[in-house]
VOVEX-687479 format. One record per residue: x, y, z of N, C-alpha, C in turn; residue in three letters. Coordinates in steps of 0.2 Angstrom, whole numbers, plus 5000, padded with zeros to 4 digits. Last residue first. Layout:
<nodes>
XYZXYZXYZALA...
</nodes>
This chain:
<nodes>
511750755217511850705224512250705228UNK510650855210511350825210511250805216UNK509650805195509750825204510550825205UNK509350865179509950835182509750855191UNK507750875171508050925175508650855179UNK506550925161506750865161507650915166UNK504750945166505350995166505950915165UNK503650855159503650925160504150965161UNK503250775145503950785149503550845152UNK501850685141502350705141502650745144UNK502050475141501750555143502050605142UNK501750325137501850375133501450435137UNK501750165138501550225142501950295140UNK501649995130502250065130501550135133UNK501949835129501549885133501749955134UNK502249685122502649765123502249825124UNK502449525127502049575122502649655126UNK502849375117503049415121502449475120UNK502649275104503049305107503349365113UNK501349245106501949185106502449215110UNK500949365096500849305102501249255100UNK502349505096501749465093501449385098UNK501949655098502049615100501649595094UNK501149825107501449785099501649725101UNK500149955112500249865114500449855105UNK500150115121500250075114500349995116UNK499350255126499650215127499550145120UNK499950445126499750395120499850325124UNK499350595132500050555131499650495128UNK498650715139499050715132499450655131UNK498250635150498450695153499050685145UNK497050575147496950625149497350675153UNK497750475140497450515135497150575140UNK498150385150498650405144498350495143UNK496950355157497550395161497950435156UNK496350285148496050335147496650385152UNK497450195146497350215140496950265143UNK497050125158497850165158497750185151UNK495750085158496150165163496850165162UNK495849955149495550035147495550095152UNK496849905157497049935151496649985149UNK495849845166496449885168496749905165UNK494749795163494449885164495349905166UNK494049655161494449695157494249775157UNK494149615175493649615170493449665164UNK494949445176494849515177494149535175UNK495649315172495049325178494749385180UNK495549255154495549305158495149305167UNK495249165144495449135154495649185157UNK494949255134494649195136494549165143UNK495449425138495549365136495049305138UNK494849575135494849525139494949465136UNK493449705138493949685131494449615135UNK492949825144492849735147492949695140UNK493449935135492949915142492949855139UNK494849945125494149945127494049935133UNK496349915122496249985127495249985129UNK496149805116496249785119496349845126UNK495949785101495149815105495449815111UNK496949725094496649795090496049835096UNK496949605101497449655101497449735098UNK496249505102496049565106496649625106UNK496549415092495749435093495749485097UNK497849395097497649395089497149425092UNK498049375114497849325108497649365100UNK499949445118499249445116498849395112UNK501249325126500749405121499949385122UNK501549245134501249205126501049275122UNK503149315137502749285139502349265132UNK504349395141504249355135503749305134UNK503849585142503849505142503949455137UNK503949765143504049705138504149635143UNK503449915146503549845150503649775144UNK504150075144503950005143503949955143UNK503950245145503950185149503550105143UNK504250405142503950325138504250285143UNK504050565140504250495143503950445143UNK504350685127503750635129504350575134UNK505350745121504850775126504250745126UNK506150655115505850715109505250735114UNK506150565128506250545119505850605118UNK506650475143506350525139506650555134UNK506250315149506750345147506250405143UNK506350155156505850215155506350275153UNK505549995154506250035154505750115155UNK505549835165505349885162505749935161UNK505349655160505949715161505449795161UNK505049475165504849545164505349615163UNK505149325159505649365162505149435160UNK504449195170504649225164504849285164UNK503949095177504649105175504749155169UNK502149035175502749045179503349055174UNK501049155164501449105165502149105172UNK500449305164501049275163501049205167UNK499349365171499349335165499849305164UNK499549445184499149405184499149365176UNK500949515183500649465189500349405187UNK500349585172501049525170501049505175UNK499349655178499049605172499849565172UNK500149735186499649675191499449635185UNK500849835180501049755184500749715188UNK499549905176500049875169500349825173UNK499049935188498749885183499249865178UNK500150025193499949965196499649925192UNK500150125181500550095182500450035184UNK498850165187498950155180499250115178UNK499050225200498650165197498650135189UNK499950335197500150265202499650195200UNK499350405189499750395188499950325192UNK498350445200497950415193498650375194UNK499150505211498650435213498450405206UNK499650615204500250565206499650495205UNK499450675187499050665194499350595196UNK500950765179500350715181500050725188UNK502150815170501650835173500950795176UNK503550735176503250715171502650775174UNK505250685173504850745178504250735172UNK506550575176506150605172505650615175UNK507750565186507350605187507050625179UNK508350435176508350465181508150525181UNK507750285166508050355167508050395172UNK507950115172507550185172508050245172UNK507549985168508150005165507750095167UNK507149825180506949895179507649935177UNK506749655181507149705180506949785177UNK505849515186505949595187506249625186UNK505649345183506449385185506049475183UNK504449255193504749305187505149335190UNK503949165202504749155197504849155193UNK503149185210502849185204503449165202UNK504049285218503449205222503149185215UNK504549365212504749315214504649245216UNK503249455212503349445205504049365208UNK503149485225502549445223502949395213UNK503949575226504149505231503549445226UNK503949685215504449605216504549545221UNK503049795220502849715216503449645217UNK503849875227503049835230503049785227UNK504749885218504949865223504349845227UNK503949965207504549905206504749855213UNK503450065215503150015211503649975210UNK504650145213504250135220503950065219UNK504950165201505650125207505150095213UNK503950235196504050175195504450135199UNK504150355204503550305204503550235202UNK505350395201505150385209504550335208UNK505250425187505650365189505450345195UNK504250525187504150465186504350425188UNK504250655199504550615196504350555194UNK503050775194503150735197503550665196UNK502050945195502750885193502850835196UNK500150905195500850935196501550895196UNK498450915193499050885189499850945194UNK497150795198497650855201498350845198UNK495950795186496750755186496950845191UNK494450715183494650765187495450745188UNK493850685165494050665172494650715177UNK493150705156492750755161493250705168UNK492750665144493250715145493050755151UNK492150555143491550605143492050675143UNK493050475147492650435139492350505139UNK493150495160493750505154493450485147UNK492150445166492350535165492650535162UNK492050305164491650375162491750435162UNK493250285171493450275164492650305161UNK492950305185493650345181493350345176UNK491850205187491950295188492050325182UNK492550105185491950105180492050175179UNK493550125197493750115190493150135184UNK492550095206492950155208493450165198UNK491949965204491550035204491950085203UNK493249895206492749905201492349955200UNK493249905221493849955217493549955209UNK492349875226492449935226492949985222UNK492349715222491749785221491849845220UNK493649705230493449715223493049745219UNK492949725242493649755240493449765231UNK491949655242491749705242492449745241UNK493049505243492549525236492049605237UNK493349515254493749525249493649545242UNK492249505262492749565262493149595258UNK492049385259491549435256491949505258UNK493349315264493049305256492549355254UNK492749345278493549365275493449365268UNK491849255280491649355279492449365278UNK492449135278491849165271491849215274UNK493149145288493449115281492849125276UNK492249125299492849185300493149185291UNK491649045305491049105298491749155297UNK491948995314491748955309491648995303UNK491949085326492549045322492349015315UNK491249175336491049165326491549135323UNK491749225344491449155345491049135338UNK492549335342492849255342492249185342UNK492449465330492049405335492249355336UNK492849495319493449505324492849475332UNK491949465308492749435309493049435315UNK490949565311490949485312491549445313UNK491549665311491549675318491249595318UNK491749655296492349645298492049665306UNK490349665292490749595290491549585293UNK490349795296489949755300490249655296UNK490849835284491149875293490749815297UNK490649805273491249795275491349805282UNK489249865274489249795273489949775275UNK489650005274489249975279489349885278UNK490149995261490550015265490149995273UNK489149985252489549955253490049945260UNK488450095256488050035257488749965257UNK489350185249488850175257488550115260UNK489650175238489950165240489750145247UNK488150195229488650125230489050115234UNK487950295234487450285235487750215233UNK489450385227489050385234488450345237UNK489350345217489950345220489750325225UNK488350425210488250355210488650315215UNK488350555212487850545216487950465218UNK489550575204489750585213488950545216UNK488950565193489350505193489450525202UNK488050655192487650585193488350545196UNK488950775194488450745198488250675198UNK489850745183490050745189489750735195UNK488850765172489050705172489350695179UNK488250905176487950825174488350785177UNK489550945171489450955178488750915179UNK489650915157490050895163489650905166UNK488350985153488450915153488950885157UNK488651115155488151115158488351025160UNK489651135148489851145152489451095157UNK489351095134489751045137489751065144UNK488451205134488151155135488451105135UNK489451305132489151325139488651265138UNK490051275121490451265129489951275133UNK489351305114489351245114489651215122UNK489351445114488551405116488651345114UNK490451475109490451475117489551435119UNK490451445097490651395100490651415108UNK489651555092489251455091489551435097UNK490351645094489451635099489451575099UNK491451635084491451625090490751635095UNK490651615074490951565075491351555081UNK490151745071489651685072489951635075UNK491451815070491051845075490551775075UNK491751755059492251725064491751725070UNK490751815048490751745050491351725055UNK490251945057490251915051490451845053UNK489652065066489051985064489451945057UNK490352165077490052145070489952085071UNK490952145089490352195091489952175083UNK491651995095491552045092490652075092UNK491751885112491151915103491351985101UNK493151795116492951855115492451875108UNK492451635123492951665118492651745118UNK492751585139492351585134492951645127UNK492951475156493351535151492851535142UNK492651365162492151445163492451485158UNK493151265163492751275156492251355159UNK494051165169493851245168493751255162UNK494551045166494751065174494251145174UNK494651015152494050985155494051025164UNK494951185147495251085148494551095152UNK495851295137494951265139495151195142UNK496651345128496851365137496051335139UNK496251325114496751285120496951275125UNK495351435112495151335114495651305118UNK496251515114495851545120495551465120UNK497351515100497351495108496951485115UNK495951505092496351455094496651455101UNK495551635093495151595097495351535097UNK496851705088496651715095495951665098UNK496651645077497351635080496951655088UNK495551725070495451655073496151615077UNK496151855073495851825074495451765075UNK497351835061497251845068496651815075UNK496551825050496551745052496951775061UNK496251965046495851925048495951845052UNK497752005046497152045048496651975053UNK497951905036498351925041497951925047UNK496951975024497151905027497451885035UNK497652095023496752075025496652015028UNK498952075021498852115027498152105029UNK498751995011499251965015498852005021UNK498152105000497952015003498151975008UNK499352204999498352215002498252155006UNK500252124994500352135002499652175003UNK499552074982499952014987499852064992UNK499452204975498952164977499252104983UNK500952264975500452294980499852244978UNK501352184967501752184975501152224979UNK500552164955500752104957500852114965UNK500652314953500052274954500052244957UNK501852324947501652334954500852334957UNK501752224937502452204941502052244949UNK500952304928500652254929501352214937UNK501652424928501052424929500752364933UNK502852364918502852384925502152394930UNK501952294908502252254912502552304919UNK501552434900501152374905501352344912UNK502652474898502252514904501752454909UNK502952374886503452394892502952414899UNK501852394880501852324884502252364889UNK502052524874501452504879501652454881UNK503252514867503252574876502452524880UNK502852424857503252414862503052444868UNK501752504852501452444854502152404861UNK502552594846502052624852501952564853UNK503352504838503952544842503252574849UNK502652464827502652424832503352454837UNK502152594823501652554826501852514831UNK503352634816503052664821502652644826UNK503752514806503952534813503652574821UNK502852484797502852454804503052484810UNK503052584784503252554786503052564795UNK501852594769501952604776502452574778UNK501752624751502052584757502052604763UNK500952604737501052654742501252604748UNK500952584718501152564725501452604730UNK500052604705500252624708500352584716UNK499852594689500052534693500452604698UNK499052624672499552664676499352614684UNK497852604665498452574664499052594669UNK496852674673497052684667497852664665UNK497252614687496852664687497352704679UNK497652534704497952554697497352554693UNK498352504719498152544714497952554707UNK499252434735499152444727498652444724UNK499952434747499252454746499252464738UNK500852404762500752404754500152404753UNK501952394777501252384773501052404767UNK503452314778503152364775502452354773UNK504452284794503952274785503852324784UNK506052304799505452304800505152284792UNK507252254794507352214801506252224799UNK507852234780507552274781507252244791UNK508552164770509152194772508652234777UNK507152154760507752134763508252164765UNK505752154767506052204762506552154764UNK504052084766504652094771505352104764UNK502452164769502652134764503552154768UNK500552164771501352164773501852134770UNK499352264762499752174764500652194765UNK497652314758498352324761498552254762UNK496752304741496852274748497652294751UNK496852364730496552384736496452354742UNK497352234722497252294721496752314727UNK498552104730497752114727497552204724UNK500152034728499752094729499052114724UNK501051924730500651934726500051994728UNK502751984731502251974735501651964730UNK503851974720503651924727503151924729UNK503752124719503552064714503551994716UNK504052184730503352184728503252124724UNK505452134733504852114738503952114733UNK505752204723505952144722505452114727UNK505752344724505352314719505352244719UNK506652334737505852354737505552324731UNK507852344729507352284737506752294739UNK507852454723507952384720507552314724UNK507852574727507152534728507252484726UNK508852664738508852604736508152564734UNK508452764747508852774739508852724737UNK506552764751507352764750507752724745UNK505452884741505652834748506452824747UNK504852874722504852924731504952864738UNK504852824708505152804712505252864721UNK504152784690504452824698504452824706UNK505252664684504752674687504752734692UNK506152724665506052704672505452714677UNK505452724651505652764657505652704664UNK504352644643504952614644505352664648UNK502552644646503152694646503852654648UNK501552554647501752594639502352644641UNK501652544660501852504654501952514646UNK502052634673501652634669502052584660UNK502152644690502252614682501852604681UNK502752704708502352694697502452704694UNK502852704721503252674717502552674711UNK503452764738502852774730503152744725UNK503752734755503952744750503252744745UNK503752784771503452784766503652774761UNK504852824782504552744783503652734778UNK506552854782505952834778505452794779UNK507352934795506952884795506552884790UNK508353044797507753024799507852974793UNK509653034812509653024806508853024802UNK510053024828509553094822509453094816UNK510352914828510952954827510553034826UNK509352844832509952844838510152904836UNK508352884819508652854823508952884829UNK506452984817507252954817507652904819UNK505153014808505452954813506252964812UNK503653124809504553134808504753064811UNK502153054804502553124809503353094806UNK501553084789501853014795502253064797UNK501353194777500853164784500753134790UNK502453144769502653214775502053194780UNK502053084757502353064763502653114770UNK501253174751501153104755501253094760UNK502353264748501753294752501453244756UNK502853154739503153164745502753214747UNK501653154729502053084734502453124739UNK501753274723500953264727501253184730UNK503153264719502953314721502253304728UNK503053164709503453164714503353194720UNK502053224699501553164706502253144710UNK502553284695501853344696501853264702UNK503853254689503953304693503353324699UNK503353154680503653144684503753194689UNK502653244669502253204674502753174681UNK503553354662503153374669502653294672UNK503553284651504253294653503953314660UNK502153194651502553224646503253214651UNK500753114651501453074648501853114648UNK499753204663499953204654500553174656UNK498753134677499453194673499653154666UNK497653074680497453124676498153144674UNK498452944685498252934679497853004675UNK499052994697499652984689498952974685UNK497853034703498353094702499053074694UNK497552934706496952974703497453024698UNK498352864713498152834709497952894704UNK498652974725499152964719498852924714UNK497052924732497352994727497852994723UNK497352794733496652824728497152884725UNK498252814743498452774737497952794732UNK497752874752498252904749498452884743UNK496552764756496552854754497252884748UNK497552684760496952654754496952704752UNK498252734772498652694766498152704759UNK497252774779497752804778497952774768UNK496752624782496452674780496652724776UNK497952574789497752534783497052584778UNK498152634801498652644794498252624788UNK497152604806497152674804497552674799UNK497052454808496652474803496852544802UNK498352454816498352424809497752444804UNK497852514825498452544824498252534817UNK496952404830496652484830497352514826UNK497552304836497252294827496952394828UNK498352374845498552334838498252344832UNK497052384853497552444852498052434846UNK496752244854496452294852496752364850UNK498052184860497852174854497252234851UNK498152254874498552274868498252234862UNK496652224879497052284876497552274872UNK497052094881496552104877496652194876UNK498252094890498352044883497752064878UNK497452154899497752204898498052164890UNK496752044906496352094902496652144898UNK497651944906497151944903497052004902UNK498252024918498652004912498351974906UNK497152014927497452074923497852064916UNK497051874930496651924925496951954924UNK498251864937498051804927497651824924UNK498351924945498851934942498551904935UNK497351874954497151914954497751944946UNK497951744955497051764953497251834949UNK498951774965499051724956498151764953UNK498551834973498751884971498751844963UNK497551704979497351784977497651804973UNK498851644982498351634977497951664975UNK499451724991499851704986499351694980UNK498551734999498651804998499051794991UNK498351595007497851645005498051694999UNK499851585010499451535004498951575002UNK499851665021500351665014499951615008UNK498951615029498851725025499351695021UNK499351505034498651525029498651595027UNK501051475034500451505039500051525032UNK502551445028501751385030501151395034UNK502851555026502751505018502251465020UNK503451605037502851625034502651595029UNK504451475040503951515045502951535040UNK505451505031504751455031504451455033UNK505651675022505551625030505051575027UNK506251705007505651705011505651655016UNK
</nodes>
């Protein structure tokens, strides 16, 4: 059997079903054959009592003479003639009744109807402790089947009538046997009903899986296909398009207030920087030239805090706009590598980059750039003088992983589990802890994982996890 199929839900489904379904039958059908058993065992056993009465009745009215052995030989095998015909292999037939009476005031031998040999027989009987009118199986030797028995006795005269088993249990065979076919094609034709109704149906939620899949935050007009019936998929796809259609409602909320917010911050800001910067460029303003540089510098700031707060709303909300297309990582980090190390020098950090070449990544270039830049602007800004940084970046089981490691103090203990939050931050931090939680939401919204290990003291390790879009050789 494919493993394939051993691990999709119709196989589990239709498996267990078919065990269900398999453990009654074979219940039900265990309660027929015992019933068709004990039904076997009582007709013989009836049989037997009847017949035995009558030979009873029959040795004790026949006269002691030279004719009594002949008159109940006679009314014995007419007996035994009643039990259809049983043979063997060979066509041989088959004894499967014996008569056996005594009588004790007669020193004659017992009389004796069944096969030629009763010595094994008289020996079983007297073995056996036999009730008068009750039947009781009794085991012959040299004999594979039993013999059911029934004894009699009626003016000193002892009569014993014998059934043998075989019959009963040769129909008790065929029936299991049929059974167990019966039951074998039960077993293939219930499993493939159940697989194909299951199949069938989990189909359909395969198709509303894919159709959630192809749903991103970028296009939420797509909705899942309603069946025309009301049964539980049918509900479970309305529920979830009447979920989309009030996430839908919500983003587009969400893009509004946060554009209205952009907008009604940015403006005012941006006025203030245009007239702080036509004070700058006044000469006769010398004096004032080093505080509107400073408030220049600080609406910088402002802006860019604002413009991050943004981001990491939308992305908390699933709602951040990413123009995604291929895009060489290595070029971005090389790029970035090279803007930063004059600064990282002047600090007397050593900078090294161990980068794999052309890994193709699907991304928004501007996020990605800035996500990046925050990750070398905290080992700018937090690292101690001299210390060595490396970045590597390399593609692993279709994800491209970039990882900044230093040997610097790490992380403090208290912020290492919180450290992708909002305004999460070290003690002498000067930031305002928003630069890790945009690389963690950059991560997360375009499928990829960002990760912090290390220990303090010892260094920390900053790893960007995205995944691969085409991984492709340029030649040069």
């Amino acid at each position: 059997m494919p493993k394939e199929l051993r691990a999709t839900a119709a196989w589990r489904i239709s498996i267990w079903t078919t065990l269900a379904f398999a453990l009654g039958t074979a219940v039900a059908f265990s309660i027929v054959y015992f019933l068709v058993a004990q039904g076997l065992r009582e007709r013989s056993d009836t049989w037997l009592t009847g017949e035995a009465e009558t030979l009873a009745q029959v040795s004790a009215d026949t006269p002691s003479d030279h004719l009594y052995k002949r008159i109940v030989r006679e009314v014995a095998e007419l007996a035994t003639q009643e039990v259809p015909d049983e043979r063997n292999a060979r066509g041989e037939r088959l004894n499967s009744v014996f008569f056996l009476a005594t009588d004790p005031n007669n020193s004659e031998s017992p009389l004796w109807v069944g096969p030629s040999s009763e010595d094994a027989f008289v020996t079983a009987i007297r073995r056996s402790k036999l009730v008068p009118g009750a039947p009781k199986s009794i085991a012959v030797d040299g004999l594979r089947e039993t013999f059911r028995v029934v004894v009699k006795a009626q003016n000193g005269r002892t009569v014993y009538l014998g059934l043998s088993d075989r019959g009963a249990t040769r129909m008790l065979h065929r029936l299991a046997g049929r059974f167990l076919m019966v039951w074998g094609g039960m077993f293939v034709l219930g499993f493939l009903i159940s697989y194909w109704s299951a199949r069938r149906t989990l189909l359909r939620v395969e198709r509303i899986t894919e159709t959630v899949a192809r749903i991103g935050t970028e296009d939420l007009e797509e909705r899942l296909p309603e069946p025309v019936n009301s049964d539980e998929i049918s509900r479970l796809a309305k529920t979830f398009n009447r979920m989309l259609d009030r996430l839908q409602s919500s983003v587009n909320q969400l893009r509004t207030v946060t554009g209205a917010v952009a907008h009604d911050l940015k403006s005012p800001v941006t006025l203030i920087r245009g007239t702080l910067e036509s004070a700058l460029c006044d000469e006769g303003n010398e004096k004032w030239r080093d505080s509107v540089g400073e408030a220049i510098e600080g609406l910088d700031r402002l802006s860019q805090l604002l413009n991050t707060t943004l981001d990491l709303a939308e992305a908390e909300a699933g709602a951040l706009h990413l123009d995604r297309r291929p895009v060489d990582f290595s070029d971005v980090v090389r790029q970035l590598v090279d803007i930063y190390q004059p600064a990282m020098a002047e600090r007397q950090h050593e900078l090294t980059a161990n980068l794999e070449e052309h890994v193709v990544v699907d991304a928004d270039v501007t996020l990605l750039n800035r996500a990046v830049s925050n990750l070398l602007e905290n080992e700018l800004t937090h690292l101690p003088a001299g210390c060595r940084v490396e970045i590597r970046l390399h593609s692993r089981q279709g994800s491209a992983e970039m990882v900044i490691q230093d040997n610097g103090p790490g992380f403090p203990p208290d912020i290492v589990s919180g450290a992708f939050k909002r305004f999460v931050k070290g003690e002498h931090s000067p930031g305002h802890g928003l630069g890790l939680a945009f690389v963690d939401a950059v991560a997360q919204g375009h499928g990829g994982v960002a990760r912090i290990s290390g220990h303090a003291g010892s260094g920390a390790v900053i790893t960007l996890s995205l995944p691969v879009h085409v991984l492709q050789a340029v030649a040069t």
